[in-house]
N, C-alpha and C positions, 0 to 999 in steps of 0.2 A: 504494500500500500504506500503511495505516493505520499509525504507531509502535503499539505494544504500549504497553499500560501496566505501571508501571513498581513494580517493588519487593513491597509487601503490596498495593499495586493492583489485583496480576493476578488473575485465576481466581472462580468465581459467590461469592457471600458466601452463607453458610450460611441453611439454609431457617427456621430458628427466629431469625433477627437482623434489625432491621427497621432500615434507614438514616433516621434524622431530617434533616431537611433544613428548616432555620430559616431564614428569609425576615422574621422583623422588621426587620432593619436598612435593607428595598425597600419590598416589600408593607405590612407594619406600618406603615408610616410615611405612606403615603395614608390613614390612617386622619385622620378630620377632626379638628385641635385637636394633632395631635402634628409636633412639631419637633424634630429632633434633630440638634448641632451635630455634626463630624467628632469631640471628642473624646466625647462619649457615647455615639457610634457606635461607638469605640473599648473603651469601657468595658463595654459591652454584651456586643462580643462577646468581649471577656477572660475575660466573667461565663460566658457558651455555653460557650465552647473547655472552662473547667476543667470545667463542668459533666459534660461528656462529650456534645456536640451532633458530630453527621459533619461535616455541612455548614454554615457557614454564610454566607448571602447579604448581602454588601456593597454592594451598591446597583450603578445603569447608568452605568458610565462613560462619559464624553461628555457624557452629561445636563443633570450640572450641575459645577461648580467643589467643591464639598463632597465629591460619592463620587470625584471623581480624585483630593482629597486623603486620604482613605479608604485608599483603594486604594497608595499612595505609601508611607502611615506604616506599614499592616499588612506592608507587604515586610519590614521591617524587628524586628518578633515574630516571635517561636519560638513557632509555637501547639505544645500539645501534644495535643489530640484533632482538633481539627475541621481541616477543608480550607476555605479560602475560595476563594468562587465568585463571578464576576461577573455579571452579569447584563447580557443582549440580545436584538436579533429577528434576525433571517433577512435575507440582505443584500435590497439592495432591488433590484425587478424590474427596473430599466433598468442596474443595476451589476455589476459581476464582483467577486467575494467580494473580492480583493484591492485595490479600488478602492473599498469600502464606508468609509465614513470611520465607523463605528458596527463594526464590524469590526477594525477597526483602533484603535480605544480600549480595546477588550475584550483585544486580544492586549498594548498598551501597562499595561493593568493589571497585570499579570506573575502572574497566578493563574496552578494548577493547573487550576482548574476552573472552567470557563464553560457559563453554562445560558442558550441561544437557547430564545424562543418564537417557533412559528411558527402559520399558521391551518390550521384542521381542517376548517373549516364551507363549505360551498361557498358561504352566504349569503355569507361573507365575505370571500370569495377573490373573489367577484366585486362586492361593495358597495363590499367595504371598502377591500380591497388595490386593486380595479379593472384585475385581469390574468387570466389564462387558467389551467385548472386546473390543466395541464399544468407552466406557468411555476409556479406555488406549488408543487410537488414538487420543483422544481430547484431551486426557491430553498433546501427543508430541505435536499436533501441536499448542496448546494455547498459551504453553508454552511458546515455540521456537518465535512466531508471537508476544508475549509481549515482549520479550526482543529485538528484531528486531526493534520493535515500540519503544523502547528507546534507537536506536541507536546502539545498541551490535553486532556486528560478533560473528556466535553460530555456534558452532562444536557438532553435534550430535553423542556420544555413545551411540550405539544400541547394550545393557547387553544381554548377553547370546543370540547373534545372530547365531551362528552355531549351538547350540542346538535347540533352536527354528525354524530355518528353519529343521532340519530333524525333527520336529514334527508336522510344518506345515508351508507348506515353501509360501503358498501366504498369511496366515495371518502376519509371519513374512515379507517380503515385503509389505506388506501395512503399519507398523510401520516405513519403511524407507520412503514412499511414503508422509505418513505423514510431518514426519521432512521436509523431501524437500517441501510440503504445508506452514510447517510454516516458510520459510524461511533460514535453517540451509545450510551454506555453502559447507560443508563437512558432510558428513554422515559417521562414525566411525562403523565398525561391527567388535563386540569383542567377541572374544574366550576366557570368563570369568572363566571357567571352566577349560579351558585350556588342554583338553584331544582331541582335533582336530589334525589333522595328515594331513601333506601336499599337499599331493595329493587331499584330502576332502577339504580343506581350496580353492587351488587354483579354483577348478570345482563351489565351491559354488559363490566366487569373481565372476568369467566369469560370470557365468547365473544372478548374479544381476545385474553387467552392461550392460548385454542384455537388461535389462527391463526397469533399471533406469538408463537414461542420464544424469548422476551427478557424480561428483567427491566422491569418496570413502578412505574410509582410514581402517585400520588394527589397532588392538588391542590385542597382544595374552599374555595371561599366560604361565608358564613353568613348567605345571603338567605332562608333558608328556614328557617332554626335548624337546617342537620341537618349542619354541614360535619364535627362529630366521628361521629359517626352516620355519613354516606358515607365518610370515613375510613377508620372500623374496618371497615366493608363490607367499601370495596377491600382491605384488609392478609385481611379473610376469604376475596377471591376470589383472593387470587395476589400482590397487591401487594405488595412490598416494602423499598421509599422514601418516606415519606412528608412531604409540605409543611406547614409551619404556621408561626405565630406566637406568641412568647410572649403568654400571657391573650388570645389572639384578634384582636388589633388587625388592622386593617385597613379595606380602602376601604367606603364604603357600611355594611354588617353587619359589616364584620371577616372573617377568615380563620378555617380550622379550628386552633383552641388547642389547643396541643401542651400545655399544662399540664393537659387532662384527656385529650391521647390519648395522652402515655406513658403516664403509670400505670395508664390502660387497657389498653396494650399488653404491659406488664409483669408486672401484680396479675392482669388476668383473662385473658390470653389466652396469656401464659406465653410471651412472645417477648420477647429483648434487646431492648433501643434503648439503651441507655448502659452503662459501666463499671457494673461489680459495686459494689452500695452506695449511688450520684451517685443515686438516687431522693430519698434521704432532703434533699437539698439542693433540690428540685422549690420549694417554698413558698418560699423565700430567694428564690430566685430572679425568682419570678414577683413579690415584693413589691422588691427590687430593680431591675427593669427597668421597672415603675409608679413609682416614685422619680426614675428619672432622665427619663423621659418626664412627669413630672408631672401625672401622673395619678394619682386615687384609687384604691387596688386595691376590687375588687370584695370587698366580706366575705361575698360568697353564689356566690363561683364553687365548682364542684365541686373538690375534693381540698384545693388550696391556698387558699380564702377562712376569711377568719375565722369565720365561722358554719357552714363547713364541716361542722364534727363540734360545733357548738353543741346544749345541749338543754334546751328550756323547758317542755314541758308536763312534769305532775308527773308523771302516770304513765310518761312515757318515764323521766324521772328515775330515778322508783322501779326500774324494771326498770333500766336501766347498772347500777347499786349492784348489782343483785343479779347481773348478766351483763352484760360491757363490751362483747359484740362484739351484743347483743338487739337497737339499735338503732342499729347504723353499718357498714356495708357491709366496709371495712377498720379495722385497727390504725391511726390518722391519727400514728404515727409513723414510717410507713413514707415516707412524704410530708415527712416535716419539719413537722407538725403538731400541733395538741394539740386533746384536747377540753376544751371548758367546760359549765361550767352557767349557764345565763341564771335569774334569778331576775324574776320579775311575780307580778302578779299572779291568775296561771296556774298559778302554781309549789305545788308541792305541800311535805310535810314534806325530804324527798328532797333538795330544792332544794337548801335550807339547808341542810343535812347536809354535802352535800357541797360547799356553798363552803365552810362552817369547814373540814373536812377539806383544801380548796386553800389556806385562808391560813394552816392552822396553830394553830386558835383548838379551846381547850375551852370547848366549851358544858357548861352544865350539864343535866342529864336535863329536857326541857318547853319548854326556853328557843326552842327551834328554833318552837313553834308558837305564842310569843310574838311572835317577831321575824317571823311569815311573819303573822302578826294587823296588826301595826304595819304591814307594807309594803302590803298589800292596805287599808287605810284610808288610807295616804299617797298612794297610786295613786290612789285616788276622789278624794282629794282634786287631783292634778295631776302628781303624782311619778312620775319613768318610773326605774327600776332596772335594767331592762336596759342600757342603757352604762354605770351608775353603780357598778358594784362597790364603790368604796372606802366609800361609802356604807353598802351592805350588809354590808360588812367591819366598819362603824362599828358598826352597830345589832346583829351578832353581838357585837363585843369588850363592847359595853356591859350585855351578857346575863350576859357569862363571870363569873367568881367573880375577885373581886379588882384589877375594869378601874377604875384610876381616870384620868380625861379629863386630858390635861394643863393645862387650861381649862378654866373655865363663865364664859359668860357672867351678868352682873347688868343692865348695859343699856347701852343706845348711843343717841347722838342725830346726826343728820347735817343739817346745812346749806347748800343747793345754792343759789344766785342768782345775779345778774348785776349787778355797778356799773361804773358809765359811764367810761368811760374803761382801767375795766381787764377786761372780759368778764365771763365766765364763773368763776364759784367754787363749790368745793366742802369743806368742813367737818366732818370727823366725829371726835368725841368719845366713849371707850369707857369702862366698867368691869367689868372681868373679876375673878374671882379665879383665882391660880394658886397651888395648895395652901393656906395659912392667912392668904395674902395678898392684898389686892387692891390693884388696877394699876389707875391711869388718868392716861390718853393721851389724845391729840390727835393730827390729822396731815392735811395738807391735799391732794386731790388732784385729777386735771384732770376727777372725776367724783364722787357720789356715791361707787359702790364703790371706785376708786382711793383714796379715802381713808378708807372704813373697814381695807381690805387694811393701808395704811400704818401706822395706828391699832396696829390686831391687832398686827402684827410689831414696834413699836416696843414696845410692853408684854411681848410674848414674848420678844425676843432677848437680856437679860441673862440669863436663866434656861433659854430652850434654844436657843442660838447655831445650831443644827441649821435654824434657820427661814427664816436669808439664803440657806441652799442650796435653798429649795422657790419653784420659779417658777410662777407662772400663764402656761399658754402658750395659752390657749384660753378663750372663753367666750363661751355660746349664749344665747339668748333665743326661746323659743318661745311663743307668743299662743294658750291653748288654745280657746277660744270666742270667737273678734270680734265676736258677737250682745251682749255684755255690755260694749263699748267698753271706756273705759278703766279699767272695775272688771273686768277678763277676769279672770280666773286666768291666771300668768306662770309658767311652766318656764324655772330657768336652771341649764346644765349648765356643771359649770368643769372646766377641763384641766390637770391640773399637774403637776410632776415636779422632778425633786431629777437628778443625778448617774448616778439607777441604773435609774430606770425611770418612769413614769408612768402616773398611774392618773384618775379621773374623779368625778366627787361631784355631789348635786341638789340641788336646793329649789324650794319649787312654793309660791306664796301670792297673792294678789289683790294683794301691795304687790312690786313689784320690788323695791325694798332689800330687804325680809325674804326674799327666796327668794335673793336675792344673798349676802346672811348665812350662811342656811343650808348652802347651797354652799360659799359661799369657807370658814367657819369648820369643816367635815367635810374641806376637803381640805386644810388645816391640817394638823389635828389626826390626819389619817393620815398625812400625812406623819410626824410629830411622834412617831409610834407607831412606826414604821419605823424612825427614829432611836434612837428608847432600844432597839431587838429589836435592833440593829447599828450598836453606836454606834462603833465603829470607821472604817466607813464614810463616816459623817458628820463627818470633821474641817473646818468652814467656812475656806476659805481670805480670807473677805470681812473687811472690816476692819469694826465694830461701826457705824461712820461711814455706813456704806452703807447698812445696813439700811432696807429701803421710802422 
C-alpha cells in the first residue's frame, strides 16, 4: 500500500490551474556554454520559489559532486512556493530497487519529490536498455512503488513518449499504465526528440486521457521550434503539469521556455500557473537567470525580450499614439515590461514624438521633423540610433527652447606614437568652451581616445564635479564597408553610466577619432544633462585628484 500524500498534497488540483514544473537547474544546464556553480544553483532557485514556480528541478544526485551539494544546502531553506525535486531513471534491469545505488542517492537527497524517467519506445527498450519489454514495465513500476514506500511524491517522465507511441502506441501506454501501478502522481510524456508538431502532440495527449484516468503533464524539446507550440497543445488536450526552462535553455535547441508559456497560459488561455500578481515579475526574472548563467538575454524573445513591445516603423508609431493596444498583442506591463520607441531611419514624425514624451523634453511645434531630417542624413551617412537613444535625447534637447550644451567644443589635436624604449603613446590636447569660458587641457592616455576622455573630464570637472561619476563601460567599433579599406566609414557606439542608470551614444565618420568624439562627447554631455535635471542625485563622492 502506497502512503497517501500528505497535507494540501492530497486530492486532483483544480481543472483551470496548471502545475509549472522548472527543470533549468538539470535540463537547462546541458545547454552548451552554460555552467552553473552549487551557489547559482542556489540562487536561481531562491529566484523560482519567490517567483511562484510548483516545482522545481535540482539536478541527479549521484551524478556529480555539485547537485549532492545542491541537494544538502537546499534541506536547509524554507522555500515558500515550490517543492524541490530530484531527479532519476528507473532502477537498473539486473538490480532490485533497493540495491540501485542511483536509487538510493535520490532517497539520500531528502526531497519531497523525485521524478524517474523511464523508456516508452520499444526501439529503446531493446537498443538501448538491451532487456525485455516485459523487464522495462517492472523496472517503472518497482521503481516508482519503492520510492512511494519511503514516502516520496514521484512524477513520472515517460522519455521519448511521442516517438514511441507512433511505433507502438499500446506498448507505449502500458509504460504509462505502469507508473500509475506504481504509484506516480503525474505521468510526464516527453517529446525528447523534440521533432513533434502540434497538431500530432495534441491528438496523441486526447487518446491517452481517453485511456488513462490520471493527470498528465508535457515535456517538449525545441528541435523543431515548436516545444511552446506542443506545450500549449498538450495543456489544450488535458494536460496539466507542464516542463520547461527559464528562456528555453537546454540540450541541442533548448527546452520548451516557460517564459512564453506562462503568460500564454495565463493572458490567453485563462489558466493559473502562479500566485495572483508573480506574472508581472516574469521579465526580472528571465533577465536575472541570463545574469547569472552568463548569458546574453535575448532582446527579441516573446513577452520578456527587450524589443518585445519595441516599435520602429513610423506608421506602427503613429497608430500606438493614437491606440496603445493597435499594435501589441498584450498591456507589456502585465509581464514586467515596457514599450519603447526605436527611432531610424524608418521612423516617422511619431517617432520622435514620442521619445520627447519618454524623456521629458519640450519640443517646440516643427522641431520633431527637424530632428527626424538630421537623423535620417546621419544614418546615410553611418549613424545607427537605434541603440543610441541618448543621442537622440541629445539632438531632441538641442531643438527644445532654451537647451544650452554644457560644452562646445573649439578643437582638439591628438598625438599617438611609439618611442623606443618606452612603447606606445598617446597625447591629446582640447579647447572647449564652457559658458563664456574656454578651457584647455591636456591628458595622456594608453590610446588615442583614452586620452581625449581624460582631456574632456579634466577641463569639465571644476565646473561640473557631476562628470567623475559618469563611466564609460562599453565601446564598439563597427567597419561599415571593408571594400573602402582603411578610408571605411567607422560606427562607434559608447556605453556609459553614472550611479542611476545607463544609457548609449554614436558617431559615424571615415576618421575613428572623430566618431570616437562624437560619441564619447554626446554621452558626456547627457550624462551632464541628467545631472543639472537631478542634481541631488549627483553628489560625487570622488576626490577632484581622480578625475580621468
Amino acid at each position: 500500500m502506497n502512503p497517501p500524500l500528505n497535507g494540501a498534497e492530497q486530492g486532483p488540483r483544480p481543472a483551470d490551474r496548471v502545475d509549472i514544473y522548472d527543470t533549468t537547474l538539470r535540463d537547462g544546464t546541458q545547454r552548451e556554454g552554460i555552467s552553473l556553480a552549487c551557489e547559482d544553483k542556489l540562487q536561481i532557485a531562491r529566484h523560482l520559489d519567490a517567483f511562484g514556480i510548483t516545482f522545481i528541478e535540482g539536478g541527479w544526485p549521484g551524478s556529480n559532486p555539485k547537485d549532492a551539494q545542491f541537494f544538502e544546502r537546499a534541506r536547509d531553506i524554507e522555500w515558500k512556493h515550490a517543492k524541490i525535486a530530484a531527479f532519476g531513471s528507473t532502477r537498473r534491469a539486473s538490480l532490485a530497487p533497493e540495491d540501485d545505488p542511483g536509487l538510493r542517492a535520490l532517497l539520500a537527497a531528502g526531497t519531497s519529490v523525485c521524478t524517474i524517467f523511464g523508456k516508452s519506445s520499444t526501439q529503446h527498450v531493446t537498443a538501448v536498455l538491451r532487456t525485455t519489454l516485459d523487464e522495462n514495465l517492472r523496472m517503472i513500476e518497482e521503481t516508482i512503488a519503492f520510492l512511494r514506500a519511503h514516502g516520496r511524491r514521484v512524477v513520472y517522465d515517460a522519455e521519448h513518449f511521442f516517438d514511441g507511441f507512433a511505433l507502438d502506441r499500446s506498448y507505449a501506454t502500458e509504460t504509462l499504465r505502469a507508473a500509475v501501478r506504481g504509484g506516480a502522481e503525474v505521468v510526464t510524456l516527453c517529446d525528447t526528440n523534440g521533432g513533434s508538431l502540434p497538431w500530432q502532440i495534441e491528438a496523441v495527449v486526447a487518446e491517452v486521457k481517453a485511456k488513462l484516468d490520471h493527470p498528465l503533464g508535457i515535456h517538449a524539446h525545441n528541435d523543431g521550434e515548436c516545444a511552446v507550440a506542443n506545450s500549449l497543445a498538450a495543456v489544450r488536450a488535458g494536460a496539466r503539469h507542464v516542463q520547461g526552462t527559464i528562456n528555453g535553455y537546454g540540450e541541442r535547441c533548448g527546452n520548451a521556455n516557460l517564459c512564453a508559456i506562462i503568460p500564454n497560459l495565463e493572458l490567453k488561455l485563462g489558466l493559473a500557473a502562479l500566485p495572483d500578481g508573480a506574472l508581472r515579475g516574469i521579465t526580472e526574472l528571465s533577465h536575472y537567470v541570463a545574469e547569472v548563467a552568463n548569458l546574453a538575454p535575448d532582446d527579441h524573445m516573446a513577452y520578456v525580450g527587450r524589443s518585445a513591445f519595441a516599435h520602429k516603423g513610423g506608421v506602427h508609431v503613429a497608430a500606438m499614439r493614437r491606440e496603445p493596444a493597435s499594435y501589441q498583442h498584450i498591456d507589456p506591463a502585465l509581464v514586467g515590461n515596457a514599450m519603447r520607441t526605436v527611432v531610424s531611419e524608418l521612423s516617422g514624425r511619431g517617432n520622435l514624438l514620442s521619445k520627447a514624451e519618454e524623456f521629458g523634453l519640450e519640443v517646440k511645434a516643427g522641431a520633431e521633423v527637424e530632428v527626424l531630417e538630421q537623423i535620417k542624413e546621419r544614418e546615410a551617412r553611418g549613424s545607427s540610433f537605434e541603440a543610441a537613444e541618448a543621442s537622440v535625447a541629445l539632438l531632441l534637447s538641442r531643438s527644445s527652447p532654451g537647451y544650452q550644451p554644457p560644452f562646445r567644443l573649439l578643437d582638439f589635436k591628438v598625438i599617438a606614437g611609439q618611442r623606443e624604449g618606452v612603447g606606445t603613446f598617446a597625447e591629446a590636447m582640447i579647447k572647449i568652451a564652457v559658458g563664456d569660458e574656454v578651457v584647455i587641457t591636456a591628458a595622456e592616455g594608453s590610446g588615442p581616445v583614452n586620452a581625449l576622455d581624460g582631456a574632456l573630464r579634466k577641463a569639465l570637472a571644476p565646473v561640473f564635479p557631476a562628470v567623475r561619476d559618469i563611466q564609460l563601460v562599453d565601446y564598439k567599433v563597427r567597419i561599415l564597408d571593408g571594400r573602402d579599406g582603411t578610408s571605411a566609414t567607422t560606427r562607434v557606439l559608447i556605453d556609459s553610466r553614472d550611479a542611476h542608470r545607463q544609457w548609449s551614444t554614436v558617431g559615424a565618420s571615415t576618421n575613428i577619432i572623430d566618431a570616437s568624439w562624437h560619441a564619447l562627447a554626446d554621452g558626456i554631455e547627457y550624462g551632464l544633462t541628467l545631472a543639472a535635471r537631478e542634481p541631488e542625485q549627483y553628489t560625487s563622492t570622488l576626490p577632484a585628484s581622480e578625475v580621468a
